[in-house]
C-alpha positions as CSV (number, residue, x, y, z in Angstrom):
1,X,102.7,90.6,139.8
2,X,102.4,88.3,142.5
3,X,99.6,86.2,143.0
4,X,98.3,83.4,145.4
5,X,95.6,81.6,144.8
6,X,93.5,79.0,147.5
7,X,91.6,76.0,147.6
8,X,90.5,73.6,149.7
9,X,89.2,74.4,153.4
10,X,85.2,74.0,154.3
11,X,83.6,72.1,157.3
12,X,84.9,69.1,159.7
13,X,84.0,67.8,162.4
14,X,86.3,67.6,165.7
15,X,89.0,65.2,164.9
16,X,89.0,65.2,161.1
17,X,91.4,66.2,158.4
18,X,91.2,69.1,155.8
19,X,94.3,70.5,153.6
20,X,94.6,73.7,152.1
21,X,96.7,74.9,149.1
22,X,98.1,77.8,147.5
23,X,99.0,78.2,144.2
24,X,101.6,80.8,143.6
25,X,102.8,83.0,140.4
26,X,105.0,85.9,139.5
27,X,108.0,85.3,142.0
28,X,110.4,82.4,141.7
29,X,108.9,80.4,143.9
30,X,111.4,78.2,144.9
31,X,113.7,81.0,146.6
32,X,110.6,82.2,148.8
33,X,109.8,81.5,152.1
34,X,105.7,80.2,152.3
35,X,103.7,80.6,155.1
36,X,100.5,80.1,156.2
37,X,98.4,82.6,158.8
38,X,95.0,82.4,160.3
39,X,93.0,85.0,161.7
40,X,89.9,83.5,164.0
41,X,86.7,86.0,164.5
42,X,87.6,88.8,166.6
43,X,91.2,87.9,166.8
44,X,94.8,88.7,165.8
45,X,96.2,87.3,162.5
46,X,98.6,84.9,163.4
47,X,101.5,82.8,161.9
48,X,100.6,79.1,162.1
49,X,103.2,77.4,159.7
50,X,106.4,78.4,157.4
51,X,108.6,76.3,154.9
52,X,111.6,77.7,154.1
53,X,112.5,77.7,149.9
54,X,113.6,74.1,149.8
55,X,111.8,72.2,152.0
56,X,114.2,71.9,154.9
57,X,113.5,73.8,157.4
58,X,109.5,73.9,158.4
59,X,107.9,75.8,161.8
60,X,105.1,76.0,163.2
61,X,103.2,77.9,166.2
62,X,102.9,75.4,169.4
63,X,99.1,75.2,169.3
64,X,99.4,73.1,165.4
65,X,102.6,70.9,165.9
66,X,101.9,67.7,165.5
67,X,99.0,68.1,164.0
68,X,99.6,69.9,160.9
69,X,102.1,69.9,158.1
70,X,103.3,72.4,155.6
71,X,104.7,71.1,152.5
72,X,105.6,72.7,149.1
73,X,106.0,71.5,145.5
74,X,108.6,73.7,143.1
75,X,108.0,72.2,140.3
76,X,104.4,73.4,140.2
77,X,104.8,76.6,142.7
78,X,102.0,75.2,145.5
79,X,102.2,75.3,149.0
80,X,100.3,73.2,151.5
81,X,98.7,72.5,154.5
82,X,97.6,69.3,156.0
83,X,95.3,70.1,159.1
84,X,94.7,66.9,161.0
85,X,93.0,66.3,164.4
86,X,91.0,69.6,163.8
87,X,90.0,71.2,167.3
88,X,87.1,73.5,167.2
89,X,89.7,76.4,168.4
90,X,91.6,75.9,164.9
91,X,88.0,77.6,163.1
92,X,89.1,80.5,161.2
93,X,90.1,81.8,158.0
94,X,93.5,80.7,156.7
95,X,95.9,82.9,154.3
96,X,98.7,81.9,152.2
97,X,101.6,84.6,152.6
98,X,104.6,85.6,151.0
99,X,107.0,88.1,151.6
100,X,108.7,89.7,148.5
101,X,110.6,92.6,148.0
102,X,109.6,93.9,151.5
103,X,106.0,93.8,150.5
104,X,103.8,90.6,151.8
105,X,101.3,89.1,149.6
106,X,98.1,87.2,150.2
107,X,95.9,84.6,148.9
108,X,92.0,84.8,149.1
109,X,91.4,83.8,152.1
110,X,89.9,80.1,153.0
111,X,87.2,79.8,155.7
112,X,87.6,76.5,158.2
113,X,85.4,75.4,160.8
114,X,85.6,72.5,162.6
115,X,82.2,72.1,164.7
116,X,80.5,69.2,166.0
């Protein structure tokens, strides 16, 4: 069974840093695509960031490039994301995601607010 497991997130204040991560199990990791969504109050999930299975090909939605950075380890099946220059629009709750065998699978959830 597939399972994705957060950490990290909390409270920053405009122009600061947080980084999220996901801990993954029951797929083999390293042949999945990782993404990372975020769904702000009253809004639309969204895609913010992807890594493709080895690292070489990452995305993100305009509003985050250059500010954030997904990464991935396969030896120890996590996925991250480094959130710098936090803007009070990026407040929401982010989700790990994976898509496997046409079902997609989701962390926890991890709340992050970035408020003067």
């Amino acid at each position: 069974q597939v399972h994705l497991v957060q950490s990290g997130g909390g409270s920053v204040q405009p122009g600061g840093s947080l980084r999220l991560s996901c801990s993954a199990s029951g797929i083999n990791f390293r042949l999945f695509v990782m993404n990372w969504y975020r769904q702000a109050s009253g809004k639309e999930r969204e895609l913010v960031a992807s890594i493709t299975g080895n690292g070489g090909n990452r995305t993100y939605v305009d509003s985050v490039k250059d500010r954030f950075t997904i990464s991935r380890d396969n030896v120890w099946n996590k996925v991250y994301l480094q959130m710098n220059s936090l803007k009070p629009e990026d407040t929401a709750i982010y989700y790990c995601n994976v898509k496997y065998r046409g079902s997609m699978y989701w962390g926890q959830g991890t709340q992050v607010t970035v408020s003067s």
